[in-house]
C-alpha positions in Angstrom: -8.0 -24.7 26.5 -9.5 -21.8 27.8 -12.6 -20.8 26.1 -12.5 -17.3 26.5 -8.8 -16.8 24.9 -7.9 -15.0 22.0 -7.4 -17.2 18.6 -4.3 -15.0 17.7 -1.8 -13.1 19.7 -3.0 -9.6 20.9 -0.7 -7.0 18.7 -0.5 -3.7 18.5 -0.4 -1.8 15.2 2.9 0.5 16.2 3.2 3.7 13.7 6.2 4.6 12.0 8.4 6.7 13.5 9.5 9.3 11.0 12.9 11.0 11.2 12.9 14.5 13.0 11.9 16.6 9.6 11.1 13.6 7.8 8.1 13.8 5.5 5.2 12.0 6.0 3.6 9.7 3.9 0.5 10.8 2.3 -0.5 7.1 1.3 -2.8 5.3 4.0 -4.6 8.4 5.5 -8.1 9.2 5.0 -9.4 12.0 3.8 -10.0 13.7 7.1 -6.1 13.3 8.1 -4.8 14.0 4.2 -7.2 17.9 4.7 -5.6 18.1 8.1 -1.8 17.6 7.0 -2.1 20.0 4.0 -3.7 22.9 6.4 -0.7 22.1 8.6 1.6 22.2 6.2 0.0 25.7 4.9 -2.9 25.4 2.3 -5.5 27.6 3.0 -8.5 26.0 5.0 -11.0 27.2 2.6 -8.4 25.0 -0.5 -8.2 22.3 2.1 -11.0 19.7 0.9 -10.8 20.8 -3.1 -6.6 20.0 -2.8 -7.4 17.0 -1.2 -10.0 15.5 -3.3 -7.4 16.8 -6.2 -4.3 15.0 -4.8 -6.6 11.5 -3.8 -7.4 11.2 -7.3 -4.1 11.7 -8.5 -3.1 9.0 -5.8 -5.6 6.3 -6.1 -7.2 6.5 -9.0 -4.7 7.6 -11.5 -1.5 5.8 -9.7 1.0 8.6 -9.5 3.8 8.3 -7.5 5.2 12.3 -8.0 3.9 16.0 -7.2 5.1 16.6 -10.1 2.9 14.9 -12.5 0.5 16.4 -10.6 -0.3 18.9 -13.3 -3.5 20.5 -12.0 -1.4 22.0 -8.8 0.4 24.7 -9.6 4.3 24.3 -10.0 5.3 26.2 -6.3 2.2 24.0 -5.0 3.5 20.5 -5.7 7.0 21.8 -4.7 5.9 22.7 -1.2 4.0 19.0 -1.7 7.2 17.5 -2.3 9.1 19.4 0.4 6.7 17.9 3.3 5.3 15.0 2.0 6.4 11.2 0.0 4.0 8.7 -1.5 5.3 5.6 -0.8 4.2 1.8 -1.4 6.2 -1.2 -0.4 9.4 -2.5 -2.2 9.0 -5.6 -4.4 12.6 -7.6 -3.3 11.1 -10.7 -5.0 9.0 -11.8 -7.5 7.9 -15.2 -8.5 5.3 -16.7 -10.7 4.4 -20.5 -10.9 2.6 -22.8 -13.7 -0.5 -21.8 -13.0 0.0 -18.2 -13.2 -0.2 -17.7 -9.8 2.3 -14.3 -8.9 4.2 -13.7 -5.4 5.8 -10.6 -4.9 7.9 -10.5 -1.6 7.6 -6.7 -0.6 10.0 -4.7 1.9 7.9 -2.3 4.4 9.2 -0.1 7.2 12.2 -1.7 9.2 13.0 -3.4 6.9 10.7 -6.3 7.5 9.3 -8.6 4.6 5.7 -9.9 4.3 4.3 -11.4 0.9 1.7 -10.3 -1.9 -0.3 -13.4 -3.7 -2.0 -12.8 -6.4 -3.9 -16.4 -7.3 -5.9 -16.0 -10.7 -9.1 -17.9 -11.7 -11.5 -18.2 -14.7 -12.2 -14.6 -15.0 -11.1 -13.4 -12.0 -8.4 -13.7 -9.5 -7.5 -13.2 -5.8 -5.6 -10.6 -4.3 -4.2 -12.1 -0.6 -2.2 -9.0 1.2 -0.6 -9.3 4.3 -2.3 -7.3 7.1 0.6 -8.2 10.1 4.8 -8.6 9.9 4.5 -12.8 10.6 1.1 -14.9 10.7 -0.2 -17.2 13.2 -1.6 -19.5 10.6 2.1 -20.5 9.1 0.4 -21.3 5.8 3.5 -23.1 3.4 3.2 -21.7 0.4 3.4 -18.1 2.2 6.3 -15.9 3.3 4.4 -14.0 5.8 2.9 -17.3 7.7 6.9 -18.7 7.6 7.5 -16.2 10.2 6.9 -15.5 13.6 4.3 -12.6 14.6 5.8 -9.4 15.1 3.2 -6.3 14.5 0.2 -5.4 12.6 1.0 -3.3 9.4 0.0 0.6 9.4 -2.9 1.3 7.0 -0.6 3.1 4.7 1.5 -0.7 4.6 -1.7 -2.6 4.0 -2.7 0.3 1.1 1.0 0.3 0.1 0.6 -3.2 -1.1 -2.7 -2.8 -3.0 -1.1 -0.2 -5.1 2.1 -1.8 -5.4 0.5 -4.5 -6.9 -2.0 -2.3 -9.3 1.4 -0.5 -10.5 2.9 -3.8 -11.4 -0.1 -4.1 -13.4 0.0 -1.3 -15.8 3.7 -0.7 -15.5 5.3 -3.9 -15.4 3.3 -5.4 -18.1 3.4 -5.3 -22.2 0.3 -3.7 -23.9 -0.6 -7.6 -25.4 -0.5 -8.4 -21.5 -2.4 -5.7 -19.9 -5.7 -6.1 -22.0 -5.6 -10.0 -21.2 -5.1 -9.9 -17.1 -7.8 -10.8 -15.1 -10.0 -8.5 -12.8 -8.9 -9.1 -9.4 -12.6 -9.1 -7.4 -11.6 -11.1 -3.8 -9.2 -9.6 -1.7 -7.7 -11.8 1.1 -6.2 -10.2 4.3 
């Protein structure tokens, strides 16, 4: 074996092609690029970084999926929002949960390919393992992802997309009783 070879296939991390018109996902871009798309799409410069610390929040740390609930844009602002831009996270097809508690959501990204979310909880905390590539050279079992064959690395806004997917399962999918018993997920696993 050749010393100096790479562990793992070299891959390319190949954007999304949007549809000519298509809006653009606002999920998966930094700051820098989120500022950058609203001034394309028309907000003044000088609104630029307040709209975009505005909108991040409403994003990341409050979870919403729709201008619209967006309440501290003006009405004709989150319409223009809506009219350029989606938030989008990745589709659960699947879910399973075993004895032990452990939770794996099989999640449809761009082109239709599949990878898998595993959530493994512990005494007081649990492990979030996200899949960072379509297919896995390690081929663990108990793993959609590693079942299949390495195609591509996942876009930052697919490896964010299943962070949130997973946090909105959380506080959506869950009864009250449920939600103030789940575990604080501390590790995450790429």
């Amino acid at each position: 074996m050749d010393p100096k070879a790479p562990i793992t296939q070299d891959v390319m991390t190949i954007p999304r092609k949007t549809d000519e018109g298509g809006k653009r996902n606002l999920v998966g871009l930094t700051r820098d690029q989120m500022r950058d798309a609203l001034i394309e799409m028309g907000t003044p410069e000088k609104q630029a970084k307040m709209r975009t610390g505005q909108i991040w929040q409403w994003i990341y740390q409050w979870g919403k999926r729709d201008f619209a609930d967006m309440t501290n844009l003006a009405k004709a602002y989150r319409a223009q929002l809506a009219e350029h831009f989606t938030i989008e996270i990745p589709e659960v097809v699947t879910r399973q949960v075993s004895e032990d508690g452990t939770r794996k959501y099989l999640c449809r990204i761009a082109g239709g390919h599949e990878v898998e979310v595993v959530y493994i909880p512990e005494e007081g905390r649990g492990t979030l393992c996200i899949s960072s590539q379509v297919g896995c050279t390690l081929t663990c079992s108990f793993c959609h992802t590693g079942t299949q064959k390495l195609v591509r690395n996942l876009t930052a806004a697919e490896i964010v997309g299943q962070v949130m997917m997973r946090a909105t399962i959380w506080t959506n999918g869950l009864s009250p009783a449920h939600r103030k018993t789940k575990p604080a997920c501390c590790r995450t696993s790429f």
